[in-house]
Short mmCIF file of the C-alpha atoms (twelve columns), coordinates in Angstrom:
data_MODEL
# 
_entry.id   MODEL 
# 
loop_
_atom_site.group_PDB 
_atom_site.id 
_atom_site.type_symbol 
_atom_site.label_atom_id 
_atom_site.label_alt_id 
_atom_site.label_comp_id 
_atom_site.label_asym_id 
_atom_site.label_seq_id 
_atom_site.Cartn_x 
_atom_site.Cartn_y 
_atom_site.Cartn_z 
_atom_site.pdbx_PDB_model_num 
ATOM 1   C CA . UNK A 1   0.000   0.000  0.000   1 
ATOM 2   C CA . UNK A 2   3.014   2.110  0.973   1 
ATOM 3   C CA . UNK A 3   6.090   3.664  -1.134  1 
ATOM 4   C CA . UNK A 4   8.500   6.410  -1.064  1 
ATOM 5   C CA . UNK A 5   11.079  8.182  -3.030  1 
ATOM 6   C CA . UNK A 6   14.786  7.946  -3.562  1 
ATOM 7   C CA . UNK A 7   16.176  10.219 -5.966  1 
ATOM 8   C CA . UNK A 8   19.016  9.533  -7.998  1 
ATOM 9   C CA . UNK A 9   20.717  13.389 -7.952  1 
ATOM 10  C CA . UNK A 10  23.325  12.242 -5.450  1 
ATOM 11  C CA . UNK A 11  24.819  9.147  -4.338  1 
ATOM 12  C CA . UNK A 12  23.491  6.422  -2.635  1 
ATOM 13  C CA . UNK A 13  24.935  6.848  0.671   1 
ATOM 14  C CA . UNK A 14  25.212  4.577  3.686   1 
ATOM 15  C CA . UNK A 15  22.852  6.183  5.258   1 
ATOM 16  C CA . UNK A 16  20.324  6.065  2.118   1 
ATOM 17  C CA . UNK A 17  20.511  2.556  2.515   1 
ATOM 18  C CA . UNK A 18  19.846  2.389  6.199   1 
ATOM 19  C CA . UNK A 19  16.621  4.426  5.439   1 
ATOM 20  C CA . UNK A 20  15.588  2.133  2.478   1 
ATOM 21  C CA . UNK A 21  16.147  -1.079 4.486   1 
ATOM 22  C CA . UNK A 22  14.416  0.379  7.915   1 
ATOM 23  C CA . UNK A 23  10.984  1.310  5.058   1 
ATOM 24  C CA . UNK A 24  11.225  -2.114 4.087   1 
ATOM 25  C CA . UNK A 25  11.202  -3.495 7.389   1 
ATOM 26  C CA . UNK A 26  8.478   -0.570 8.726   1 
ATOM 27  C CA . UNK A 27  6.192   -2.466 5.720   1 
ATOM 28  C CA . UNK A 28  6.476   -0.431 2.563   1 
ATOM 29  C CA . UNK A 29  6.557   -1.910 -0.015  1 
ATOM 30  C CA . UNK A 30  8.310   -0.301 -2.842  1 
ATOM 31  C CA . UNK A 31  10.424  2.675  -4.210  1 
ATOM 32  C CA . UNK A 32  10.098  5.664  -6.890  1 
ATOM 33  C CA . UNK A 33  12.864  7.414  -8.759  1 
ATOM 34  C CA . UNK A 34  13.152  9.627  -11.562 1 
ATOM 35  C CA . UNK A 35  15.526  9.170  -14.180 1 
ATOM 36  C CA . UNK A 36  15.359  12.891 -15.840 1 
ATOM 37  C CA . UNK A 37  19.090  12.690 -17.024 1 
ATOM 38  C CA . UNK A 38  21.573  16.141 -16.797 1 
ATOM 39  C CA . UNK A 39  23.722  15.913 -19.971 1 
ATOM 40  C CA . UNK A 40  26.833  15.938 -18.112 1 
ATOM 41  C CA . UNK A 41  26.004  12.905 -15.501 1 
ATOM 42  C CA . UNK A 42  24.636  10.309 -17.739 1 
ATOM 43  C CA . UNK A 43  27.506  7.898  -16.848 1 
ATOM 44  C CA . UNK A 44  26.755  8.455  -13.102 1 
ATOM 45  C CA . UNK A 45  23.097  7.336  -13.399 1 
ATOM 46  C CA . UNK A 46  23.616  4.698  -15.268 1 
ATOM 47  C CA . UNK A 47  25.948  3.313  -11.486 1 
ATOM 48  C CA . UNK A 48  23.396  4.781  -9.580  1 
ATOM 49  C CA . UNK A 49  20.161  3.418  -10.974 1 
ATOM 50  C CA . UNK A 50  21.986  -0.388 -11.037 1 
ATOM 51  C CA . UNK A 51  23.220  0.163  -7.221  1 
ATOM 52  C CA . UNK A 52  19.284  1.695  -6.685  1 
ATOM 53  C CA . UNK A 53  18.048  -1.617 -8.443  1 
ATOM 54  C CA . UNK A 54  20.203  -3.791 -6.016  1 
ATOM 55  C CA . UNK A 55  18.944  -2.376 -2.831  1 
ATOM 56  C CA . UNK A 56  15.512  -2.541 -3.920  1 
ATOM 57  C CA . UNK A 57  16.151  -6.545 -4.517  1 
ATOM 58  C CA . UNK A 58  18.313  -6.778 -1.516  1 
ATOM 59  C CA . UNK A 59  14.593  -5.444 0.127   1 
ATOM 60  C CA . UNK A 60  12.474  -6.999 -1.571  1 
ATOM 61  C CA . UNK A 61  11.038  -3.872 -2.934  1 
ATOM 62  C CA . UNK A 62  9.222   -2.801 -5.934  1 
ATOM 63  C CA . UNK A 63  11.395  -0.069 -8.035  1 
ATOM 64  C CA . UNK A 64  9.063   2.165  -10.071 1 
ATOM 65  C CA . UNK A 65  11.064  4.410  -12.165 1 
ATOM 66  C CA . UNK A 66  9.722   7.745  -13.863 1 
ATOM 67  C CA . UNK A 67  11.349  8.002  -17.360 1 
ATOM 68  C CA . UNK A 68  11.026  9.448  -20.507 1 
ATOM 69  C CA . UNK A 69  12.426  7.718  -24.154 1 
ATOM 70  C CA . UNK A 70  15.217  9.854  -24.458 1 
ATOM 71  C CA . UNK A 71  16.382  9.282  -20.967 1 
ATOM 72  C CA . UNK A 72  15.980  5.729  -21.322 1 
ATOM 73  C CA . UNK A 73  18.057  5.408  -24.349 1 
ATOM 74  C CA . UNK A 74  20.634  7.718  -23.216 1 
ATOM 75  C CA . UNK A 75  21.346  5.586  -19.846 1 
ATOM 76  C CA . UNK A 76  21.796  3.072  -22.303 1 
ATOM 77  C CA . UNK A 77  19.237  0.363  -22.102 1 
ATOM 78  C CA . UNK A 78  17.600  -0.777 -25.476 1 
ATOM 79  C CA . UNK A 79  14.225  0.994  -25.983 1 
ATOM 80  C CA . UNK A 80  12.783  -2.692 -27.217 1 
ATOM 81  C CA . UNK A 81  14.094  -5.294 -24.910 1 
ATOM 82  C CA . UNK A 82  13.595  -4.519 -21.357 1 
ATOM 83  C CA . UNK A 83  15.448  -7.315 -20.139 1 
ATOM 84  C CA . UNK A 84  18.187  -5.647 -18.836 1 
ATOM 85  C CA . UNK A 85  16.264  -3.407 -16.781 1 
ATOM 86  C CA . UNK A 86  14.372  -6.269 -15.062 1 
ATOM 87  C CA . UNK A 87  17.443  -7.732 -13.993 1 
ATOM 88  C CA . UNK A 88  18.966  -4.652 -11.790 1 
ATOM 89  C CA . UNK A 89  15.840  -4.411 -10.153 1 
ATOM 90  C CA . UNK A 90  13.418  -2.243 -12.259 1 
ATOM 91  C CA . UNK A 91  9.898   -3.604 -11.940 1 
ATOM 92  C CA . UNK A 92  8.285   -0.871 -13.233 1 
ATOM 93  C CA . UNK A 93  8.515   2.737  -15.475 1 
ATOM 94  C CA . UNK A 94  6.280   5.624  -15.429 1 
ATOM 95  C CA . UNK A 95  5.455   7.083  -18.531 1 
ATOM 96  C CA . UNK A 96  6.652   10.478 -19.322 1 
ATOM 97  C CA . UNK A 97  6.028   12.857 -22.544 1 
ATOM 98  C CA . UNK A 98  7.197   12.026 -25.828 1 
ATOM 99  C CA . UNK A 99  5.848   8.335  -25.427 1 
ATOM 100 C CA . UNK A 100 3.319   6.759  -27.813 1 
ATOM 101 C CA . UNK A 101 0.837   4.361  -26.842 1 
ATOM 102 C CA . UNK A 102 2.080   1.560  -29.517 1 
ATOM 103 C CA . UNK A 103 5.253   1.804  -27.575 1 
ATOM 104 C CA . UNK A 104 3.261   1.374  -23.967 1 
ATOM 105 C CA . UNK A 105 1.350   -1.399 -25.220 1 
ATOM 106 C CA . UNK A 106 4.443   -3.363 -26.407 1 
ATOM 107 C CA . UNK A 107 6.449   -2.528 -23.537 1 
ATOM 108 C CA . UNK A 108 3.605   -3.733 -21.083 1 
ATOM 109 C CA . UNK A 109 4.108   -7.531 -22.254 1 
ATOM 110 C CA . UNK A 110 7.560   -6.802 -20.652 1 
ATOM 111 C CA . UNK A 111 7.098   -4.795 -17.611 1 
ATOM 112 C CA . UNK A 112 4.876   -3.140 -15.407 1 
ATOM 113 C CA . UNK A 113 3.889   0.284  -17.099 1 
ATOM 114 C CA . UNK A 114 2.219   3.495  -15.181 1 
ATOM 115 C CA . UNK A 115 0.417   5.828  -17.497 1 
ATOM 116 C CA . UNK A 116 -0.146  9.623  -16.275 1 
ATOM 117 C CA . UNK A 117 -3.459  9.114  -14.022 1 
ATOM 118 C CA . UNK A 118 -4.411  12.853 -14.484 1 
ATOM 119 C CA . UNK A 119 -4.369  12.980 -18.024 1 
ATOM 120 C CA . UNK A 120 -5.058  9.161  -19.417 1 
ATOM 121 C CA . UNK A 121 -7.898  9.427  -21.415 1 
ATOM 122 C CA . UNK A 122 -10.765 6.976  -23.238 1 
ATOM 123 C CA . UNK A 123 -9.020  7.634  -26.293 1 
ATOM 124 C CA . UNK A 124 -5.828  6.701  -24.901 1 
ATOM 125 C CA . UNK A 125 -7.885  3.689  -23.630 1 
ATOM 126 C CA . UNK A 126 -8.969  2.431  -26.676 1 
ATOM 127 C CA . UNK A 127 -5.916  3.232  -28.367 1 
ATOM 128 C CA . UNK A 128 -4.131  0.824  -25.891 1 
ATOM 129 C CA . UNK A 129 -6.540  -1.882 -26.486 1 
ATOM 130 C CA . UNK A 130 -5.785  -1.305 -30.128 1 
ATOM 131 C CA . UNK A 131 -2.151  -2.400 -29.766 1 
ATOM 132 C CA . UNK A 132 -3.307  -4.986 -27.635 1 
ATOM 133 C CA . UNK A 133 -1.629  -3.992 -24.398 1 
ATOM 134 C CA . UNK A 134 -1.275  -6.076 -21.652 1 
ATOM 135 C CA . UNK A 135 -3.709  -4.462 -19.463 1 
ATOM 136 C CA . UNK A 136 -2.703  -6.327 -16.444 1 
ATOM 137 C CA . UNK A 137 0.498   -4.685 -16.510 1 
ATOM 138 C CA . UNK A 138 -0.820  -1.209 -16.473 1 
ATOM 139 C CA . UNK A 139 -1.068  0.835  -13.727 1 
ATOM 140 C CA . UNK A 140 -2.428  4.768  -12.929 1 
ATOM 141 C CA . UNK A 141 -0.008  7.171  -10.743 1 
ATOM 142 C CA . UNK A 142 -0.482  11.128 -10.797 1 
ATOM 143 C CA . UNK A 143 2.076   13.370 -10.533 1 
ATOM 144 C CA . UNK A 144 3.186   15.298 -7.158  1 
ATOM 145 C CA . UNK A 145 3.355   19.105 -7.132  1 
ATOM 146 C CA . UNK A 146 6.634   20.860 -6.354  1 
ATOM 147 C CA . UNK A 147 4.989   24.378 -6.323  1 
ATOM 148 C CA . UNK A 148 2.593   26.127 -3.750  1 
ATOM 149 C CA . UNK A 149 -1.256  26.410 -5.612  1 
ATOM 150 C CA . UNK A 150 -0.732  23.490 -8.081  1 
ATOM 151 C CA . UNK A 151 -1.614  20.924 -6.578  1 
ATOM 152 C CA . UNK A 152 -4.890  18.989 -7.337  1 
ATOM 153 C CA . UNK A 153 -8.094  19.414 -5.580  1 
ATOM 154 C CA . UNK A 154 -9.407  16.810 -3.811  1 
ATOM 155 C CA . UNK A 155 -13.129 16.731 -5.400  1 
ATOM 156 C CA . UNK A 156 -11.543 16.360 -9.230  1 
ATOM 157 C CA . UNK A 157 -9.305  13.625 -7.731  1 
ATOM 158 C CA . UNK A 158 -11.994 11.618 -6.601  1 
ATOM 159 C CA . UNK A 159 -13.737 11.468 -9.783  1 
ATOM 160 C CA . UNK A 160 -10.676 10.878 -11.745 1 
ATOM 161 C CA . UNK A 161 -10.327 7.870  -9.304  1 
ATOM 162 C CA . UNK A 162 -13.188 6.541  -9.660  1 
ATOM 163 C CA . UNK A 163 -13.360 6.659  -13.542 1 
ATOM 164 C CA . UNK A 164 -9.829  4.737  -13.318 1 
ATOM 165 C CA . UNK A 165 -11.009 2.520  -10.827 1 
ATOM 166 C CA . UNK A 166 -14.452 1.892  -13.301 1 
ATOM 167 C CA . UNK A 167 -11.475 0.864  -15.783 1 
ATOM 168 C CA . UNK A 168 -9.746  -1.299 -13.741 1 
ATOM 169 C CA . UNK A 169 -6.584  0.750  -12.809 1 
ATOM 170 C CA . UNK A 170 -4.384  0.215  -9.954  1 
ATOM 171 C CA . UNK A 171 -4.295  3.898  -8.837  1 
ATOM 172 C CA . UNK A 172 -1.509  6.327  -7.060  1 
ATOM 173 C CA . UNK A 173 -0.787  9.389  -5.211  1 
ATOM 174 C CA . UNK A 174 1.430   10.692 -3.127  1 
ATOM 175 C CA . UNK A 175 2.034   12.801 -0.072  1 
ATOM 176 C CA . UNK A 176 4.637   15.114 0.982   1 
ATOM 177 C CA . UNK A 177 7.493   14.180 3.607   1 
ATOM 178 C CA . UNK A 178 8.562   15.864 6.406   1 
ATOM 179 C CA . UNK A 179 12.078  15.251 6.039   1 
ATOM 180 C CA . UNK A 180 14.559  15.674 3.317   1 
ATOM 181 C CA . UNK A 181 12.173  17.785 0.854   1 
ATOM 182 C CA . UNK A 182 13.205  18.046 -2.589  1 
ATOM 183 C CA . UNK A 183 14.571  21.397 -3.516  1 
ATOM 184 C CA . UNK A 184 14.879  23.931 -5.417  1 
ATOM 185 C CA . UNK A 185 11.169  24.878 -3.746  1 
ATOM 186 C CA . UNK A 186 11.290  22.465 -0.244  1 
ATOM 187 C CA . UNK A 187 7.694   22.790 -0.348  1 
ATOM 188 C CA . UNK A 188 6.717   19.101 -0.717  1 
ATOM 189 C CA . UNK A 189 5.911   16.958 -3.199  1 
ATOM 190 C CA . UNK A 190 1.753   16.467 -2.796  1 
ATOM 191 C CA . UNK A 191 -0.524  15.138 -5.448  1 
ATOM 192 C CA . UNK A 192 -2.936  17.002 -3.428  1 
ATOM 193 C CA . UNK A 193 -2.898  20.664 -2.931  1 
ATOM 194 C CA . UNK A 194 -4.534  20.171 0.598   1 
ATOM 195 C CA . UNK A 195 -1.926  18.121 1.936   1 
ATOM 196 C CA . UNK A 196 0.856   20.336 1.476   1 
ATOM 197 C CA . UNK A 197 2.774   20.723 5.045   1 
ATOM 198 C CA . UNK A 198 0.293   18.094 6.333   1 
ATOM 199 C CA . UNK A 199 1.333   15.254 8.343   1 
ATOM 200 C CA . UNK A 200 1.894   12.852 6.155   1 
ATOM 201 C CA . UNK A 201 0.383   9.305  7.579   1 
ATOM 202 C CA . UNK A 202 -2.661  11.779 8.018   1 
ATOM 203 C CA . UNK A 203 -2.474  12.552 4.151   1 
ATOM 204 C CA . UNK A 204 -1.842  8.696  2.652   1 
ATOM 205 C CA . UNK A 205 -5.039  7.341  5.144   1 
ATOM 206 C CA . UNK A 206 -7.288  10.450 3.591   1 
ATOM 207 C CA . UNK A 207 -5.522  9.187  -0.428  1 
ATOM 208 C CA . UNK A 208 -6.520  5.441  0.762   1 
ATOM 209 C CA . UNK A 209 -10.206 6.664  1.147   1 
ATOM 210 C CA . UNK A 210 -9.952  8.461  -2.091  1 
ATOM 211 C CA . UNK A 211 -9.578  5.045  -3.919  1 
ATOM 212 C CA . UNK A 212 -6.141  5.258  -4.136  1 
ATOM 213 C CA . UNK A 213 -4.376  1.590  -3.740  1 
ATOM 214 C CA . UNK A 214 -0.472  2.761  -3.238  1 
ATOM 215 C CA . UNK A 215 0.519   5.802  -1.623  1 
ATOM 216 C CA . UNK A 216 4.225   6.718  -1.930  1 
ATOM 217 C CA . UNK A 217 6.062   9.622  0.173   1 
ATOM 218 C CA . UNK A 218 7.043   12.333 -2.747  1 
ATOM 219 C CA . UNK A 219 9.871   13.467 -0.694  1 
ATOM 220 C CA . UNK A 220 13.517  11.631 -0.128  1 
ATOM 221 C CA . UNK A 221 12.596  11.620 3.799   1 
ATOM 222 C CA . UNK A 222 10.510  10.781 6.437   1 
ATOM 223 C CA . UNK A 223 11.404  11.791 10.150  1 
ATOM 224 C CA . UNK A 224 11.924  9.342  12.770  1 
ATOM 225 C CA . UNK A 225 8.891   10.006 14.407  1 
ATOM 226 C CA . UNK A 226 7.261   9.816  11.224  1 
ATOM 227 C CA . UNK A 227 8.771   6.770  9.863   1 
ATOM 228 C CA . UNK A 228 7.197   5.080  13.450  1 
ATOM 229 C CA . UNK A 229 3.832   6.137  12.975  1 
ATOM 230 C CA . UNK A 230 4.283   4.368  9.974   1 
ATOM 231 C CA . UNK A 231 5.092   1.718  11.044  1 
ATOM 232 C CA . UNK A 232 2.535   1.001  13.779  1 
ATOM 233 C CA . UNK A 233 0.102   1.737  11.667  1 
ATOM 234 C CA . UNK A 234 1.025   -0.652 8.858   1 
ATOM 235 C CA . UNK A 235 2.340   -3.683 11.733  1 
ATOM 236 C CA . UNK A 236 -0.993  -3.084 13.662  1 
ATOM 237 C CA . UNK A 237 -3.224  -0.995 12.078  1 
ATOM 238 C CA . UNK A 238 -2.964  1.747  14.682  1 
ATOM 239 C CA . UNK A 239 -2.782  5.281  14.589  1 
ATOM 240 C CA . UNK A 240 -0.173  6.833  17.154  1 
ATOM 241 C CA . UNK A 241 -0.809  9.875  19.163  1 
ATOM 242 C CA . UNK A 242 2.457   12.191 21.017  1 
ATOM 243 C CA . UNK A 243 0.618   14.246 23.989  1 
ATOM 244 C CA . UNK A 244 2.337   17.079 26.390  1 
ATOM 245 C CA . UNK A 245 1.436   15.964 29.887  1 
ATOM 246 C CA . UNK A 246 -0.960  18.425 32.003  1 
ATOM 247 C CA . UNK A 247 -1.664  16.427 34.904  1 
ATOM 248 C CA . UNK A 248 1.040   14.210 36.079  1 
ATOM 249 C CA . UNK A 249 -1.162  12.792 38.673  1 
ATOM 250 C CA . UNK A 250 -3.750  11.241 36.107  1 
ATOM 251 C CA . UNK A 251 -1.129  10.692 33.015  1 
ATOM 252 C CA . UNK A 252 -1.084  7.173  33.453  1 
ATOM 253 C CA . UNK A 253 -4.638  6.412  33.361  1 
ATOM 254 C CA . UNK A 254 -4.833  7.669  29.799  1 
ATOM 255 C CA . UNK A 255 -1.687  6.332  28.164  1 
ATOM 256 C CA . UNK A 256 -1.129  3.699  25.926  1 
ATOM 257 C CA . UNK A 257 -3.529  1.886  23.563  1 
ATOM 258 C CA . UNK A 258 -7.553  2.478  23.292  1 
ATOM 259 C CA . UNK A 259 -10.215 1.869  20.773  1 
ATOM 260 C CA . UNK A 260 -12.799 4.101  19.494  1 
ATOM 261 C CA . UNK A 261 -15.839 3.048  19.974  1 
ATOM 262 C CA . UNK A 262 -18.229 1.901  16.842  1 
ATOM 263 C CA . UNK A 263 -20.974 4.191  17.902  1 
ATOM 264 C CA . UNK A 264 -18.992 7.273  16.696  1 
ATOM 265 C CA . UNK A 265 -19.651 10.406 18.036  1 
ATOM 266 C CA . UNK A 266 -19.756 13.738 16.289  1 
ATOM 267 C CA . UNK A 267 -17.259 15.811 18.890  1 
ATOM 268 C CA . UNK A 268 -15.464 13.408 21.075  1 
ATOM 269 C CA . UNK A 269 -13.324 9.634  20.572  1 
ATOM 270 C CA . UNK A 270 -14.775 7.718  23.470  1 
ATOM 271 C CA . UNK A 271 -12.420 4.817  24.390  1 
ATOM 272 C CA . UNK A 272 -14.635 1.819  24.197  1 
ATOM 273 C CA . UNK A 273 -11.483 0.374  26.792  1 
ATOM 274 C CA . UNK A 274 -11.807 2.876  29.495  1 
ATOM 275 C CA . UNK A 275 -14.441 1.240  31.354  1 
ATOM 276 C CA . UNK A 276 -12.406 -1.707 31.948  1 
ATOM 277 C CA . UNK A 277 -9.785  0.381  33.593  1 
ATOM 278 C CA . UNK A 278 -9.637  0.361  37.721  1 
ATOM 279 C CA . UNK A 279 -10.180 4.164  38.114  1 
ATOM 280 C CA . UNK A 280 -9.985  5.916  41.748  1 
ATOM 281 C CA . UNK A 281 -11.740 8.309  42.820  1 
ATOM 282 C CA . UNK A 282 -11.257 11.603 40.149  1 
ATOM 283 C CA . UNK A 283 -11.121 15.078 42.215  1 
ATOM 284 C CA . UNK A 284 -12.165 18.037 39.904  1 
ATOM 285 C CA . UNK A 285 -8.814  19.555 38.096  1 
ATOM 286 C CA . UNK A 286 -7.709  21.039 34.914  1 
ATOM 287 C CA . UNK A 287 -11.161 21.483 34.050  1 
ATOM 288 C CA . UNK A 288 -10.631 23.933 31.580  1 
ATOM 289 C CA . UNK A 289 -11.693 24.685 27.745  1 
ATOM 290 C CA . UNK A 290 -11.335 21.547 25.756  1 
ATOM 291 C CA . UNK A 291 -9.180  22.522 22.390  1 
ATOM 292 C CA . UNK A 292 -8.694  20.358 19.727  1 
ATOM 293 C CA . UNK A 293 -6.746  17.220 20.674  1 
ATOM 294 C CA . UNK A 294 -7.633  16.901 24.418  1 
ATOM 295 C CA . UNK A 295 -7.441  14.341 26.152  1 
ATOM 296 C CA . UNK A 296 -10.239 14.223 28.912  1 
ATOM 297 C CA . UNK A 297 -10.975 11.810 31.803  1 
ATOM 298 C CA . UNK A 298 -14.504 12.571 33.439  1 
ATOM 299 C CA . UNK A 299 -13.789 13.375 37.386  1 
ATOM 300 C CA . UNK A 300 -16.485 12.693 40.129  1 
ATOM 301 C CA . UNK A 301 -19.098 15.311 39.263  1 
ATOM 302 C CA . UNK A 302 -20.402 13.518 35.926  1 
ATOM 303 C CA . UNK A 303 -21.297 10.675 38.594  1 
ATOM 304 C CA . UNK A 304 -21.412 7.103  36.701  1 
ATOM 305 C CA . UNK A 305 -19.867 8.645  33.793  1 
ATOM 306 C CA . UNK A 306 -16.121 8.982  36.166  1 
ATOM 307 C CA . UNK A 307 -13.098 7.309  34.433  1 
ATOM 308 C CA . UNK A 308 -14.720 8.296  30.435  1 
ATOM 309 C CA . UNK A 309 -11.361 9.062  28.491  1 
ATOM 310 C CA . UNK A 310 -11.953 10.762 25.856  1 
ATOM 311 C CA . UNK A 311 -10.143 12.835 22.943  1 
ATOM 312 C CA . UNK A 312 -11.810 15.918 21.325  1 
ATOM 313 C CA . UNK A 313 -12.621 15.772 17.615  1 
ATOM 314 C CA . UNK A 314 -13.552 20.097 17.637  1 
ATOM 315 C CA . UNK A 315 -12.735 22.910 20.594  1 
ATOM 316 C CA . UNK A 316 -15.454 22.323 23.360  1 
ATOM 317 C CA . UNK A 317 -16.110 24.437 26.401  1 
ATOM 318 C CA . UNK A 318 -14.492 23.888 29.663  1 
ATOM 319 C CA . UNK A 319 -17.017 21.749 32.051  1 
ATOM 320 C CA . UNK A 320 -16.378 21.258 35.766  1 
ATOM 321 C CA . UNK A 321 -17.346 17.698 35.367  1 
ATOM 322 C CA . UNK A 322 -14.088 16.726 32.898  1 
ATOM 323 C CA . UNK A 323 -10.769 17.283 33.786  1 
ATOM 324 C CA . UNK A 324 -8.312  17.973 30.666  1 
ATOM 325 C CA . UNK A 325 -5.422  15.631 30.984  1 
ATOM 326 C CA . UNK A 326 -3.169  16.070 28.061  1 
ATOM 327 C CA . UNK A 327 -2.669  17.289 24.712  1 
ATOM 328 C CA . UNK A 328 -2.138  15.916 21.405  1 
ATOM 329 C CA . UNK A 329 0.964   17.721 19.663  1 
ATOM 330 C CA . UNK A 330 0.413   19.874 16.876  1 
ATOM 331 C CA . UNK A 331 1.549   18.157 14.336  1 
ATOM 332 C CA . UNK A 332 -0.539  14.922 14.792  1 
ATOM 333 C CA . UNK A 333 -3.673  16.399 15.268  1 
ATOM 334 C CA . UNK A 334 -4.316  15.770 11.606  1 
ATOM 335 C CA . UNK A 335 -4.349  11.808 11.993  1 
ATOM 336 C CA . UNK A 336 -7.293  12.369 14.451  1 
ATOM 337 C CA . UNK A 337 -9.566  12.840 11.949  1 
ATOM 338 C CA . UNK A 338 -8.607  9.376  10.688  1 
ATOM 339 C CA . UNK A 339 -9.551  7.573  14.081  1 
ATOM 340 C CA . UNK A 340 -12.980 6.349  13.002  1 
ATOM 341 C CA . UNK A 341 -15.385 3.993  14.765  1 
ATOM 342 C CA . UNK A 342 -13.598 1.059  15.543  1 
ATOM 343 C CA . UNK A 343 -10.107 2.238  15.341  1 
ATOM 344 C CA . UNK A 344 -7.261  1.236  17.096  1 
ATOM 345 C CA . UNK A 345 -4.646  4.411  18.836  1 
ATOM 346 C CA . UNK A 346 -2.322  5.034  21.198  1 
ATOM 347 C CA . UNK A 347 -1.244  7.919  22.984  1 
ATOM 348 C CA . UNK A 348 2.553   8.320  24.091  1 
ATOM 349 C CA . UNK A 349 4.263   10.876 26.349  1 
ATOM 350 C CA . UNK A 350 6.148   13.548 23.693  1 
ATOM 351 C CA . UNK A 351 9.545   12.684 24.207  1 
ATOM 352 C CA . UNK A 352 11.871  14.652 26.482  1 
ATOM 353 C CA . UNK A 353 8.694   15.944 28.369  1 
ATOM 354 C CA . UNK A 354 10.053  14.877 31.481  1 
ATOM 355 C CA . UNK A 355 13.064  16.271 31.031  1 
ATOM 356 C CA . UNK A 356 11.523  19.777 30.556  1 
ATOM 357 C CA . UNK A 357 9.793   19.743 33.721  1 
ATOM 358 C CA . UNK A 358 12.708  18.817 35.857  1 
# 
């Protein structure tokens, strides 16, 4: 479901190959390049895209790589028999311009071919079907957006989507990093306008509802942090959560995993798990206004209701019956709009937050 990016301007470093081995172990699946040669440096891709190719096997990785004719035949592979590129690893190419759909259609009986999801067409359809490409071996990405305002909107991506999906595409997008971002703009590299600056395991779950099947990170980088959320959410489906501490005293009786409950409610994520909790008696503190990305634990005035954890979905008004116990950083409050009913989270101390307050 998950990809990101390595780009091919520099050399693979050590430490390139540290990150592409810890994505393949965090569950992603495969990488993107581009292969947009300079004229001085085509010697140097040619190394680079082979030692690319040999990580991705090493990984067992998918290696999707954005090309154009020219480019191709400069790096020196044969623009007929794609043999050679199979066997360093390739396992797929992106179309770029200047490429006709005979040559797609006999290069899919050979490879895995994207077309350009944003502007594939039904005459581009039936010209494909025409040359009798291998449909099977075809697959839809869109592009990602270097500059501020170009980005697509999200209610002409859906219906793109879905007319690719009614034609049996495997479709793509991608989301911006948060690490490492691509210059000469650093802006990010969204397919959607919207998710520029976003957090970006916020971004890929609101692509995956936009029928979009694999999601790669535009960038060359994902933060630490990032990469974890990642992680947990792809080894067990569950969306992490960093909170500053506001009540040392009650901390521990919110962290760690919860559920939402499947009776979703409009302004709050109950945790279905809270119940089962031993809970002492809760005093009235903190009971101030509830921004969004609190986390709540009812105290002794809302009677049976004492021990309810809760996280706010919207800013609610302070009420001396709920005490506010943490709050979610800034930068994940995205991802709670992706807790829906039934979804597993977790909320963690932010790290060093002890520190601070000794």
């Amino acid at each position: 479901m998950f990809g990101f990016s390595i780009f091919m301007n520099e050399p693979l470093t050590p430490q390139k190959k540290a990150y592409i081995h810890k994505m393949a172990t965090s569950g992603f699946i495969g990488i993107f390049t581009s292969m947009h040669i300079p004229e001085d440096d085509v010697s140097a891709y040619q190394g680079r895209l082979r030692e690319l190719g040999e990580e991705a096997k090493k990984n067992q990785l998918e290696l999707m790589v954005d090309i154009s004719g020219d480019a191709l035949k400069r790096a020196g592979f044969s623009l007929t028999d794609l043999t050679p590129l199979k066997e360093i690893g390739v396992t797929g190419l992106r179309m770029d311009y200047e490429l006709s759909n005979k040559q797609i259609a006999v290069w899919s009986h050979q490879l895995k071919i994207s077309l350009n999801a944003s502007t594939i067409t039904s005459e581009d359809i039936s010209e494909l079907k025409k040359y009798q490409a291998d449909f099977s071996n075809l697959e839809a990405w869109h592009n990602y957006y270097p500059r501020p305002e170009t980005g697509l909107a999200k209610s002409w991506y859906q219906e793109k989507n879905q007319w690719l999906a009614d034609q049996g595409f495997t479709i793509q997008g991608f989301v911006a990093g948060d690490a490492d971002l691509r210059g000469p703009l650093y802006q990010g590299l969204p397919t959607l306008e919207k998710h520029r600056g976003v957090h970006p395991l916020a971004a890929a779950l609101e692509l995956a509802e936009c029928k979009t099947d694999l999601i790669y990170i535009g960038d060359a980088g994902l933060s630490e942090r990032v990469q974890q959320q990642f992680a947990t959410y792809q080894n067990n489906r569950m969306i992490s959560l960093q909170v500053e501490v506001l009540d040392e005293e009650l901390i521990e009786l919110v962290l760690g995993t919860h559920v939402n409950r499947q009776d979703e409610a409009r302004d709050v994520i109950r945790s279905a798990d809270a119940r089962f909790k031993k809970i002492p008696q809760i005093s009235p503190k903190q009971t101030i206004e509830r921004t969004v990305g609190s986390i709540t634990i009812d105290n002794e005035n809302y009677l049976r209701y004492m021990g309810e954890i809760q996280l706010t979905k919207r800013n609610l008004p302070a009420d001396e019956k709920v005490n506010v116990v943490a709050q979610v950083v800034t930068e994940d409050l995205p991802l709670i709009h992706q807790i829906r009913a039934g979804v597993n989270y977790q909320l963690i101390r932010k790290e060093g937050r002890k520190d601070e307050q000794n």
